[in-house]
C-alpha positions as a Markdown table, in Angstrom:
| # | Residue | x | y | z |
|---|---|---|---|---|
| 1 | Unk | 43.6 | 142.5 | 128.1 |
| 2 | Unk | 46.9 | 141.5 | 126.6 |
| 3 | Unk | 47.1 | 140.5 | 122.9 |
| 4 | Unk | 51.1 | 140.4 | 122.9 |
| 5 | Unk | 51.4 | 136.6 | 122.0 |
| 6 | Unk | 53.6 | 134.9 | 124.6 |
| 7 | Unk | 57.4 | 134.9 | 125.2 |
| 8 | Unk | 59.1 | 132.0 | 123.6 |
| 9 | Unk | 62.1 | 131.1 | 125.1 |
| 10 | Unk | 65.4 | 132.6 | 123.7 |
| 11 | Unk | 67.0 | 129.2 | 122.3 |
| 12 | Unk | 70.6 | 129.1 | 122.6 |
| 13 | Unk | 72.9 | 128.3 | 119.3 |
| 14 | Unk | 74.2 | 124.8 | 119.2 |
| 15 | Unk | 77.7 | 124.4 | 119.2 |
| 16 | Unk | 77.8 | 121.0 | 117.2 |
| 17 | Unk | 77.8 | 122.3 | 113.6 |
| 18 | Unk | 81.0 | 124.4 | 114.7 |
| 19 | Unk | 82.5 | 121.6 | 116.5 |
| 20 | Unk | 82.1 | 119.0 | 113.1 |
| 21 | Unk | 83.8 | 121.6 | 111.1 |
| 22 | Unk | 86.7 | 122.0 | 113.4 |
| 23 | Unk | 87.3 | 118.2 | 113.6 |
| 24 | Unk | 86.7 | 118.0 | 109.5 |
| 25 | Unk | 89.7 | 120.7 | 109.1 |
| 26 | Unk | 91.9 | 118.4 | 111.9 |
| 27 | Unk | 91.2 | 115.3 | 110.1 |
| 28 | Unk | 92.3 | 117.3 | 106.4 |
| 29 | Unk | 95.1 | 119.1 | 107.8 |
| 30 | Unk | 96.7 | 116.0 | 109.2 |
| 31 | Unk | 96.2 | 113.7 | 106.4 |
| 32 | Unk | 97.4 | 116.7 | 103.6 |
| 33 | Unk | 100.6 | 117.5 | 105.6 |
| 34 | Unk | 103.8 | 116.3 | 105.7 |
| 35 | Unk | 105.3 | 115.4 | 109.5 |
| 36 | Unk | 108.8 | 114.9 | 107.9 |
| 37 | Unk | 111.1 | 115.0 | 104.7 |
| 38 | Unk | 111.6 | 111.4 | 103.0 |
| 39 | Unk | 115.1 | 110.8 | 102.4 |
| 40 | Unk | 115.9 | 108.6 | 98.9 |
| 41 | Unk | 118.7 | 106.0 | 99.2 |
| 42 | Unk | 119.9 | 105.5 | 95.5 |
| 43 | Unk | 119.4 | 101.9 | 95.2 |
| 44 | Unk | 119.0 | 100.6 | 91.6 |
| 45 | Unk | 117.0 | 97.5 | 90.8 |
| 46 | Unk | 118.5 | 94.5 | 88.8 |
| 47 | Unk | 117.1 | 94.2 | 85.2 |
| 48 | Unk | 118.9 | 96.7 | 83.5 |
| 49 | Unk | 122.3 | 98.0 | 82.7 |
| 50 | Unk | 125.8 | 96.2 | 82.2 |
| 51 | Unk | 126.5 | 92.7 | 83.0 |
| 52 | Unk | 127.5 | 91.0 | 86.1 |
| 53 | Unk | 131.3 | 90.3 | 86.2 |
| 54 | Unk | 133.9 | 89.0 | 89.2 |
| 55 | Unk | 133.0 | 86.4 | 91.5 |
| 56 | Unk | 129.4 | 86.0 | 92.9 |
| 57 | Unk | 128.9 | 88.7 | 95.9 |
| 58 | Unk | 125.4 | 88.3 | 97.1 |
| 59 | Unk | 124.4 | 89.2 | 100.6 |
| 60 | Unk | 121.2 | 87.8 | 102.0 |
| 61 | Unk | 119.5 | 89.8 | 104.6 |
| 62 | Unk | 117.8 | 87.7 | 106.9 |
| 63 | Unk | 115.9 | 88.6 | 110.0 |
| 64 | Unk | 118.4 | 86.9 | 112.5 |
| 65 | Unk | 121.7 | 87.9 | 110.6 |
| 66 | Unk | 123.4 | 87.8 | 107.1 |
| 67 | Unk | 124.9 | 85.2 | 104.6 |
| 68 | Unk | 128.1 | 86.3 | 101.6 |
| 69 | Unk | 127.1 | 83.6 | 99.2 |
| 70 | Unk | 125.1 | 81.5 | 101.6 |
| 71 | Unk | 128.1 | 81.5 | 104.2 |
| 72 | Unk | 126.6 | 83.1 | 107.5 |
| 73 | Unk | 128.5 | 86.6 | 108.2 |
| 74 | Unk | 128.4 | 88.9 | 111.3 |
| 75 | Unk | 127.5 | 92.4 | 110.2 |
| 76 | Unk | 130.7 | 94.0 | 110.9 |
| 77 | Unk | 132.6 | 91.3 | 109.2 |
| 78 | Unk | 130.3 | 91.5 | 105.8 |
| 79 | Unk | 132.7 | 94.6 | 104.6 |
| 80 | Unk | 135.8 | 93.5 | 105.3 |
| 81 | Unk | 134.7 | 89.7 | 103.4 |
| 82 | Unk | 133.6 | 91.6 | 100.3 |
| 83 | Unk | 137.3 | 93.3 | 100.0 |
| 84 | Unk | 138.7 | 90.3 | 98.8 |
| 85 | Unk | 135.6 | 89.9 | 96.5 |
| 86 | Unk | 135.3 | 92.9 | 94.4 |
| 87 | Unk | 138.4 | 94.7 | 92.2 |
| 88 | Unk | 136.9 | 98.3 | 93.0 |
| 89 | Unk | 134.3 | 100.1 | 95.3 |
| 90 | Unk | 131.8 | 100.5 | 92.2 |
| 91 | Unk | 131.5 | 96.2 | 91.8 |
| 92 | Unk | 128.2 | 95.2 | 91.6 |
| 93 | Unk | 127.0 | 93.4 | 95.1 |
| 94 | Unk | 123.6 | 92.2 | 95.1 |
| 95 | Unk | 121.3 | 92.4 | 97.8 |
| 96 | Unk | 118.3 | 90.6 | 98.8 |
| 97 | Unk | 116.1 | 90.0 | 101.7 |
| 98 | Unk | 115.0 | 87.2 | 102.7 |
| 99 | Unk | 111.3 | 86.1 | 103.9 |
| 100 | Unk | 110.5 | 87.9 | 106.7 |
| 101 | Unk | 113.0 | 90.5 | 106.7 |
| 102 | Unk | 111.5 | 94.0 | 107.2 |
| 103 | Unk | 112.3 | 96.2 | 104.7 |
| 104 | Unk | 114.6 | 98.6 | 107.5 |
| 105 | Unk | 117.2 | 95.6 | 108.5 |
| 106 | Unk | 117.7 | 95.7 | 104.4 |
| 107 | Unk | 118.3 | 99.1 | 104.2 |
| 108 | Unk | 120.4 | 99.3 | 107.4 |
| 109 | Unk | 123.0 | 96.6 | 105.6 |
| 110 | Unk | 123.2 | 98.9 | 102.6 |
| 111 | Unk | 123.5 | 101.7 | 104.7 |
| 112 | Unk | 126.5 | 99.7 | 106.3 |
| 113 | Unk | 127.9 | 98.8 | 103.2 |
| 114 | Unk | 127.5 | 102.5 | 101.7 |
| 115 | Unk | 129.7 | 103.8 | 104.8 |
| 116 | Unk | 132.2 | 101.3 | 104.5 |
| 117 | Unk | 132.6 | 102.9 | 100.1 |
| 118 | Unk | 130.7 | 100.1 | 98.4 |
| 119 | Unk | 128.2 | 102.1 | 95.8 |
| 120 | Unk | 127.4 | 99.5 | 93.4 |
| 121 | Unk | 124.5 | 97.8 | 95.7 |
| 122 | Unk | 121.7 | 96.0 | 93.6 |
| 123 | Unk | 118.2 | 95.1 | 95.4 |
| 124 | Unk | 116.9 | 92.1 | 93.9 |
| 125 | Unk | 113.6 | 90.5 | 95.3 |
């Protein structure tokens, strides 16, 4: 006669605790890391600092294309108007976007007029 109780059946470990913990640490490691470094464009905002002199320079970005003053400009021809408009490089030229502009067409223009030695931009809303 046999008393031994019977042989259960070896059960196999899950896998799906392991597998929840794996995705937890993917889904943390991707949201607490950085892909790439942010790069700052030094673009003050009006309010503060010394008043506006010279004549009016203000260049509205619009989605389609840009206005000096609310005359419509070509991009390439926006530096070359603003010569004749400001008495040094450092002259305050105001820029605003329009509705609908996305906020990279605004930065592009500045970026423009930063390469072509115009540093006094102003982003007004």
């Amino acid at each position: 006669m046999n008393l031994a109780p019977p042989r259960r059946p070896r059960r196999r470990p899950s896998l799906t605790p392991m597998i929840d913990v794996v995705f937890l640490l993917l889904v943390f490691f991707m949201l607490a890391s950085r892909f790439g470094l942010d790069t700052v464009m030094p673009l003050p905002l009006a309010g503060g600092g010394s008043g506006y002199q010279g004549p009016p320079r203000l260049v509205e970005v619009m989605p389609e294309g840009l206005r000096l003053n609310g005359t419509a400009i070509g991009e390439d021809a926006l530096p070359g108007a603003l010569q004749g408009l400001v008495a040094a490089p450092s002259d305050t030229i105001v820029l605003r976007g329009a509705e609908g502009t996305n906020l990279q067409r605004v930065v592009t223009v500045a970026t423009g007029l930063r390469a072509a030695g115009y540093t006094g931009l102003v982003l007004v809303e």
